[in-house]
N, C-alpha and C positions, 0 to 999 in steps of 0.2 A: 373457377368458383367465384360466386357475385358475392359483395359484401355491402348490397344495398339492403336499408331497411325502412318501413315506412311504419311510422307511432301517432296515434292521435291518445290524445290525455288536456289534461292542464297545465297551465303553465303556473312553477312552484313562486316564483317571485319574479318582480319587473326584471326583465333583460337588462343588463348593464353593459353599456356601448365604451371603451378604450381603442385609442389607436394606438400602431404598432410605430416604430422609431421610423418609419417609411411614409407612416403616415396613412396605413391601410386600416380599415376597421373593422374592429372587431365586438360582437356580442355574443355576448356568455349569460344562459338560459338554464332549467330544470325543467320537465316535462315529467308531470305526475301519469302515471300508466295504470289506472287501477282495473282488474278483472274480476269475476267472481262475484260470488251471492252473501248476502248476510256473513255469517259468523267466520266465511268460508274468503274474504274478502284479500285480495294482494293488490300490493303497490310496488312499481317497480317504478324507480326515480333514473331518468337520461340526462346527462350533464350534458348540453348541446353547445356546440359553438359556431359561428356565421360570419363569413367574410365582404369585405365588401360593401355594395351598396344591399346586398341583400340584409348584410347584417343592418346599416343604418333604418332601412325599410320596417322591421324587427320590432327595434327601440321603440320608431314612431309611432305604428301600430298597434302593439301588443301587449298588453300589461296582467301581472300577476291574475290567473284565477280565469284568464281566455283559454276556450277549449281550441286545438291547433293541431293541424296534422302537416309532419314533420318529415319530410324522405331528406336521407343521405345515407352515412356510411358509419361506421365504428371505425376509431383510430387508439391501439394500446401504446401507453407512454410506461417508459420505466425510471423510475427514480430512487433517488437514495435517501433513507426515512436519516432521521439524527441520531438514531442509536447505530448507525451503519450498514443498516440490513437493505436490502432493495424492493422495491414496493412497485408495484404496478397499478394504472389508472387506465380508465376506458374514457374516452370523450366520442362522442357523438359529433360529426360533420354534417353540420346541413348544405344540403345543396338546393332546398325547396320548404317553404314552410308559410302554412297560412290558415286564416280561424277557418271553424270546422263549422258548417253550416246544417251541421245533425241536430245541435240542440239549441245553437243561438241565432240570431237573424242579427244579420252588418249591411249595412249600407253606403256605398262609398259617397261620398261628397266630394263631388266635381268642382267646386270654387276653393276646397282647399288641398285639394288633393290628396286624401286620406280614407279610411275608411273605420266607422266609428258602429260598434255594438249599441242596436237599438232596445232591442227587446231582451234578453234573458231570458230564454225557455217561452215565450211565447210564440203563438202560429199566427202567423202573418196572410189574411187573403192576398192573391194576387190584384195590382193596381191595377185601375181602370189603363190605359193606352193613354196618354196627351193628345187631343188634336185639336191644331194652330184653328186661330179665329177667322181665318181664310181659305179652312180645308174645312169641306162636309163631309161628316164620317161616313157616308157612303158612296 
């Protein structure tokens, strides 16, 4: 049985980057999941977390209200509430995660190595091709 899952939504607030006492990092995310029509409308909220350089990749990238499609896994934690009772939490394991290009247009910039949302909901023609002042385009 596979406990891979893959979410595109929005992201609930900036990713927040901590590292662990090793020194490994981590980012911890929300991913809004909404389906449905009008009055009929749900939201299903993933508490995502990311290891790694993938997680710092995350932070740099991606900020509150980027739409993002998500694969990893579900992870169930049990813990103990303060009244003494035991409580259970799902966290989300990304293993893959990056903006959704259904409804926004990103462009990476190569001088700084990042990639930055240009447009919001606009349709982008495709660019003309570059060709060098020493090549004839035919």
């Amino acid at each position: 049985m596979s406990n891979h899952i893959t979410v595109e939504g929005k992201i609930g607030q900036d990713p927040e980057l901590r590292f662990t006492t090793s020194g490994m990092a981590v980012a911890e995310f929300s991913v809004a999941d909404t389906y449905g029509k009008d009055d009929k409308k749900k939201t299903t909220w993933h508490n995502c977390t990311a290891f790694g350089s993938l997680a710092e990749n995350i932070v740099a990238s991606l900020k509150k209200g980027n739409t993002v499609i998500v694969t990893g896994r579900y992870e169930q934690d049990e813990y103990t509430k303060k009244d003494g009772t035991k409580g259970k939490s799902i966290k989300f394991i990304v293993d893959a995660c990056g903006p959704s290009l259904r409804w926004d247009v990103w462009l990476k910039d190569r001088t700084a190595d990042t990639i930055k949302e240009v447009f919001a909901g606009a349709k982008v023609g495709r660019p003309m091709p570059a060709v060098e002042a020493d090549e004839e385009p035919f």
